[in-house]
N, C-alpha and C positions, 0 to 999 in steps of 0.2 A: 352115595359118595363114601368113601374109606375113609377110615380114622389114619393120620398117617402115624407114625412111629418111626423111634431113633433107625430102625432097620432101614424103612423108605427113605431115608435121607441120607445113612450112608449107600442106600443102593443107588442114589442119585449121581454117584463117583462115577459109574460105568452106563450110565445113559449120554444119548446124542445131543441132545440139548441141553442149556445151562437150566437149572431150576432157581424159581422167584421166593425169596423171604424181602419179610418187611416190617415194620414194629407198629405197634399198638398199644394204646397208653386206657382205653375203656371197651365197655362192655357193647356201645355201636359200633363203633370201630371193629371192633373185632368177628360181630356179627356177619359185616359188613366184606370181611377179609377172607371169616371163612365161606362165606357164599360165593366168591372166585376162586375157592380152589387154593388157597394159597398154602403149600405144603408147612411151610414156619412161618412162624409170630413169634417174635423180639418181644417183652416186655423192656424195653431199653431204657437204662439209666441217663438215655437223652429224655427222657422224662424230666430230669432235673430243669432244663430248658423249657422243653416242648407244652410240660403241664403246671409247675410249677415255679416257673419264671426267675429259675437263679441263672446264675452269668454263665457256670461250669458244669460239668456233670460232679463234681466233687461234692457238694453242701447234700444230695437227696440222700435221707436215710434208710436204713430197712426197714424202719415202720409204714413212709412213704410209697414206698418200692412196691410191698405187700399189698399197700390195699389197691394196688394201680390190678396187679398181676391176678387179686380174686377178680377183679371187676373182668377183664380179658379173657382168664379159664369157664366163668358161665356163658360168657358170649360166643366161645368158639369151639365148638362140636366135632370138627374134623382135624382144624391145625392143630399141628403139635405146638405147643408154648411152651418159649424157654423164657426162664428168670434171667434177668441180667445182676448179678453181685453188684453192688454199691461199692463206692469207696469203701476201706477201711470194716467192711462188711467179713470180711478173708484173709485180709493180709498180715493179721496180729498173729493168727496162730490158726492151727490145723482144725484144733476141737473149735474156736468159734466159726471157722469155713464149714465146717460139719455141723453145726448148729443154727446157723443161717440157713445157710441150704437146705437141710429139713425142714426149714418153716416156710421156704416157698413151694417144696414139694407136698407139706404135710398140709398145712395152712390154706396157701395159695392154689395150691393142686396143680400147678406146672409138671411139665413133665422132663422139664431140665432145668442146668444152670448154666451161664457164660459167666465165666473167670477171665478177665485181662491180664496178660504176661505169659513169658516161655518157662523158661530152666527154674527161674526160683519162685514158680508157683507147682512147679510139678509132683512135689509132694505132697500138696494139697488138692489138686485130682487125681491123683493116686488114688488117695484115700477116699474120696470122694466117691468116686468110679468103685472101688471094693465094697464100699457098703450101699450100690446099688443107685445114686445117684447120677447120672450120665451129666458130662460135662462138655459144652462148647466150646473150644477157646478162642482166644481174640490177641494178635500178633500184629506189631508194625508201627503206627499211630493207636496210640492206650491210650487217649483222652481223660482218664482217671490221672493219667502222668502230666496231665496237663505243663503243672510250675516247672518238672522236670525237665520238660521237653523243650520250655522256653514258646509255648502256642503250641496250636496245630498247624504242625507241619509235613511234609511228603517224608515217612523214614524210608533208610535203607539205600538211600544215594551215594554211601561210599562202598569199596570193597567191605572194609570191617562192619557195618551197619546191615548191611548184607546178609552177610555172615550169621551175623547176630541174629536176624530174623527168621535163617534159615534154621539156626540150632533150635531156636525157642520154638515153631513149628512141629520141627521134628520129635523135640521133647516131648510137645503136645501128646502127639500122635505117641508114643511110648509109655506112655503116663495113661492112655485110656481115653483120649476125646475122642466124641462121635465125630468131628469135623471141626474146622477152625475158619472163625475171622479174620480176614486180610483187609486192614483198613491203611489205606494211602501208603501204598508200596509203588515202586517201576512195575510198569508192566511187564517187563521180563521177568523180573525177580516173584510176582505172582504166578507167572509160566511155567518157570522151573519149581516151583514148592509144588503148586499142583500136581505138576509133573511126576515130584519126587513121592507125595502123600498118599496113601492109599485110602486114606480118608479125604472125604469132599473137601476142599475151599470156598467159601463164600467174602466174594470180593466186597468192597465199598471202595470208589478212590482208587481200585487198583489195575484196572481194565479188563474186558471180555472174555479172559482164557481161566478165570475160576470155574470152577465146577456148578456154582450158584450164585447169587448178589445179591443184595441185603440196601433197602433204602429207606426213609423215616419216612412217614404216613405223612407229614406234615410237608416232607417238600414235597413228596409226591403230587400231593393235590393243591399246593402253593397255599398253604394254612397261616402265609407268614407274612408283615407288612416289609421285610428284609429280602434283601438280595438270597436267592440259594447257594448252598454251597456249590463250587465246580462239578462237584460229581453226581450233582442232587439231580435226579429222572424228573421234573414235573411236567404234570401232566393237566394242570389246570390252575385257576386263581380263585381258589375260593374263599381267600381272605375277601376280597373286592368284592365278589359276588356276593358275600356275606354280608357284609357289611351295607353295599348295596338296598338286599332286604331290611335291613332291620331300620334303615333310613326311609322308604317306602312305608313300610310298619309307623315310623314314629310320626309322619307326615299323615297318614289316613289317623292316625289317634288324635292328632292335630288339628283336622278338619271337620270334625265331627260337628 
C-alpha cells in the first residue's frame, strides 16, 4: 500500500470519483483508518468535543491538540495526517502560526496543517507554505467562529456571504493550500468553488459535487448518546453496542 502525499491528494482534483477523508483523535483509531485505505486523516479540533468533552471547539489547546496528533502519526503508516490549528493557535500573529505549526510538524510528525479562514488568514499560509509547511484550509462554517457566527449555521445563503466564501477559497488557493474545506455551504455554491479551484475541495455539509468529504470518526460509527449532525454518514451505533458490553461485563462480574 503507498504512503499517500500532499501530491495524491491534489491529484485527487482530476480523478472520477470523489475521494474519502475522516478524522481521528488516537493511535486505534487511526490504525484502524489506515488499514481502509483512507487517503487523509484530520487530527480535528472537534477533538475539543469528541475527546475531551468541552461544549465548542474553542477551549482545546496546542498542548491538547499535540499529544492527540503524536498518538495518530504512530498509528497511521499510509494516510497522510493533517494537524488541525486550535483556536487562537495562529491568529495572534504570523511567527506564532509558524511556531505552532512547526511543532505539529516537528513534534507531532503530521505532515500538514488546517488553518480556518480566507483573505485575513492568507498571509499566514503564505508564509506557512514558503517555509515548507503545506496547508489545508477550511472556508464557510469556521466553528472556531463559533460566538461570531451566532451557532452553527449553513453560510453563504446570501449573494454577499457567497461571495465572501468564494474570495476566501480563492485566496486559499493563491496563498499555496493543497486543497480546502467546505463546511455547510449550498450545494451549488460548493459546485461552482470546485468548479473554479484547481485545487481539490473536500466538502462536509455541503453536498456531493466536492472533490472529496470529510466526516468525524465518531458520527461515523455513532460513538455518541446525541442525535447526529444532518450531514453526519453513520454507519453504525456503537455507543449502544458499547455500552451494551460493558453491561454484560458488569453482570457476569456480578454473578460470580
Amino acid at each position: 500500500m503507498i504512503k499517500f502525499t500532499i501530491q495524491h491528494i491534489k491529484d485527487f482534483k482530476h480523478s472520477r470519483k470523489p475521494f474519502p477523508t475522516i478524522t481521528a483523535y488516537d493511535y486505534t483509531s487511526a490504525q484502524i483508518i489506515d488499514e481502509a485505505k483512507i487517503p487523509l486523516i484530520l487530527v480535528g479540533d472537534s477533538a475539543s468535543m469528541m475527546v475531551y468533552g468541552y461544549d465548542t471547539t474553542i477551549p482545546v489547546s496546542m498542548e491538547e491538540m499535540l499529544f492527540l496528533v503524536r498518538a495518530v502519526t504512530r498509528g497511521a503508516t499510509h494516510s497522510l495526517v493533517v494537524a488541525d490549528m486550535p483556536f487562537l493557535s495562529y491568529q495572534p500573529s504570523i511567527k506564532e502560526t509558524l511556531n505552532n505549526a512547526g511543532r505539529f510538524i516537528k513534534e507531532g510528525r503530521a505532515s500538514a496543517v488546517k488553518i480556518e479562514g480566507g483573505t485575513h488568514v492568507r498571509k499566514h499560509v503564505s508564509s506557512l507554505v514558503e517555509n515548507g509547511i503545506p496547508v489545508l484550509g477550511h472556508v464557510g462554517l469556521t466553528p472556531q467562529s463559533y460566538h461570531q457566527l451566532s451557532g452553527y449555521k449553513m453560510q453563504g445563503k446570501t449573494v454577499a456571504g457567497a461571495q465572501k466564501i468564494i474570495d476566501d477559497a480563492t485566496a486559499l488557493q493563491e496563498a499555496g493550500s493543497f486543497g480546502v474545506v467546505l463546511e455547510c455551504i449550498p450545494e451549488n455554491l460548493a459546485k461552482q468553488i470546485t468548479n473554479t479551484l484547481s485545487i481539490p475541495t473536500i466538502g462536509i455539509g455541503s453536498g456531493h459535487h466536492c472533490d472529496g468529504q470529510i466526516q468525524v470518526f465518531h458520527d461515523v460509527l455513532g460513538f455518541s448518546p446525541l442525535k447526529p449532525p444532518k450531514h453526519a454518514m453513520q454507519y453504525d451505533t456503537m455507543y449502544s453496542n458499547v455500552l451494551n458490553s460493558i453491561k454484560k461485563y458488569k453482570l457476569d462480574i456480578e454473578n460470580q
